[in-house]
N, C-alpha and C positions, 0 to 999 in steps of 0.2 A: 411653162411646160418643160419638166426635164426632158435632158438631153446627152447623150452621150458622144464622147471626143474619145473614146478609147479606139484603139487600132480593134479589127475585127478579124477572126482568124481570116485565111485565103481560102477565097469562095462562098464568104457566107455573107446574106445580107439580111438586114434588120430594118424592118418597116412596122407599123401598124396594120394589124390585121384588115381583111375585110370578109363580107360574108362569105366570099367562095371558100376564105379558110375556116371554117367552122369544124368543117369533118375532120379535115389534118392534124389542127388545133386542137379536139379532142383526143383522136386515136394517140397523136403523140403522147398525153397528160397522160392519159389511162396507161399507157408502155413506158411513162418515167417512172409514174409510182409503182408498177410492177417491178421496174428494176429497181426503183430505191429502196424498195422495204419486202424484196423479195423473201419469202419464207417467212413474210408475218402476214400475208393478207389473205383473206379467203379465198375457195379457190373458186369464186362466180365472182371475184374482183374485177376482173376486168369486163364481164357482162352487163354488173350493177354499175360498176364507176361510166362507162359509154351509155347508160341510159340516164342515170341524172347528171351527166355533164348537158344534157338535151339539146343536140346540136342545131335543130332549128330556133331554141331558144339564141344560142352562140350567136347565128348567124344574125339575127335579129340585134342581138346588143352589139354586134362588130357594124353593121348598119346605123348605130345611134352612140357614136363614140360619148355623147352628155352623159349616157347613162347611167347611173350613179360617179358622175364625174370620172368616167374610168378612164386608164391610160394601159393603153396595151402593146405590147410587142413580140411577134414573132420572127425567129431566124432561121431563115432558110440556107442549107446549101444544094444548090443544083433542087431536085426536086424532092429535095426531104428536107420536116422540120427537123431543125437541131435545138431548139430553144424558145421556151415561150416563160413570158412574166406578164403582172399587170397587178394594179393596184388599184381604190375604187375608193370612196368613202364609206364609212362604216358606222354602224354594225353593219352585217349581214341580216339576210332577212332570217336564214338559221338560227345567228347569235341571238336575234332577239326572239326566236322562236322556242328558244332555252332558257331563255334568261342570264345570256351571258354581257349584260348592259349592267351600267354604262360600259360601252369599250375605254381601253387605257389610253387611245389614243383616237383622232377622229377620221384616220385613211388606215387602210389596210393593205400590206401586203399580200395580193391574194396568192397569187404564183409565181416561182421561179423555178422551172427546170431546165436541164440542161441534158443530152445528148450525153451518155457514159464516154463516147468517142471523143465529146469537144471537154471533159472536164480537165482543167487546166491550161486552157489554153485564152482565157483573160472573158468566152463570151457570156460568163455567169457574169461577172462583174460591169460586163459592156450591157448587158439584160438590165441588172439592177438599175447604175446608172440612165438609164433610159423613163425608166418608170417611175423612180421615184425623187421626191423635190424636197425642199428642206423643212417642213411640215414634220410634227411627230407622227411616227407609224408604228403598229403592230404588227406581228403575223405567226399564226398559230404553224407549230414545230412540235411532230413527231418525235415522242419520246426516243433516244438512240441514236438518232439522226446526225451521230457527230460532226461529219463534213460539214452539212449547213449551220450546223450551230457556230462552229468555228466560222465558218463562212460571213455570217451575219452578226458572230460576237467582233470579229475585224474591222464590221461598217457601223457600230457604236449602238447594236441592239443588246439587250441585257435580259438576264431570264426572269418570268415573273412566277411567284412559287406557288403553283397549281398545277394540279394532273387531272386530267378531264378523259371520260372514253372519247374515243373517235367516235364508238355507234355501230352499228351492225355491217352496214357497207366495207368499211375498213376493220373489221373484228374484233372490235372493242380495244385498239390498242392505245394506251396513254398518250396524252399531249397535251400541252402547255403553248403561253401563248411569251413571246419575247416584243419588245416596246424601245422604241430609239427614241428619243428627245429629240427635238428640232434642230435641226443643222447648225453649231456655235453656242445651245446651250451648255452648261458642264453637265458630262456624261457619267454619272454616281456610279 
């Protein structure tokens, strides 16, 4: 089970969800990716993205931590999320709903955001660590997205050369998927 030894900013704490966080857990996701790709997303973005996040769905798999082997973590300060990550095995049932199988790797990185308030202050990296273990992973990266790429090119993920739409929810914007080798393999 990863684990994280990173200092944590002052006042926030990081646990694994449970189902009372389901609602939180979403509202926040749908308000990172409105700030992180602000002026690229439709404007029923965050109508659409809070109905197929399905937060009775959430609550149900924070209830069944097995469920696709997920690992999850949300960070809380006082009574606001600042951060949530999680990883799961893969495909998704999307990916294979597209045909985007085999995956390059057999976990995925599903999520990592971060709070614009807390970015720099170590709890992207305190998130990551938490959720993810030395197994190879994926995780699909918005085309532009240079923060996280640099973010993720730091922790030994590398770009793989495909552009894919997002799909109509996120407005058809580009994205590619990035792949880390297993912890102590050579990183090409």
């Amino acid at each position: 089970m990863p684990t994280t030894t990173r200092p944590l900013p002052d006042g926030v704490e990081l646990r694994e969800p449970t189902p009372a966080d389901a609602q939180a857990w979403a509202s926040f996701l749908v308000e990172a990716q409105l700030a992180t790709y602000e002026g690229r997303l439709p404007a029923d973005f965050a109508e659409r993205g809070l109905e197929q996040a399905n937060v009775e769905g959430l609550a149900r798999a924070f209830a069944d931590p097995s469920r696709r082997a997920a690992v999850r973590r949300i960070a809380w300060a006082g009574d606001r999320v600042v951060g949530v990550a999680a990883t799961s095995d893969a495909p998704a049932a999307w990916e294979v709903e597209l045909g985007f199988v085999p995956p390059p790797a057999a976990r995925e990185l599903d999520r990592l955001y971060v709070h614009a308030d807390m970015h720099g202050t170590g709890l992207g990296a305190a998130l990551f660590d938490a959720v993810m273990d030395e197994r190879p992973h994926y995780l699909w990266l918005i085309d532009g997205n240079a923060r996280a790429a640099r973010f993720y090119e730091r922790r030994g993920f590398r770009h793989l050369d495909e552009r894919v739409s997002t799909g109509p929810t996120w407005g058809g914007i580009p994205m590619h998927r990035m792949v880390r080798p297993a912890t102590g393999e050579e990183r090409r």
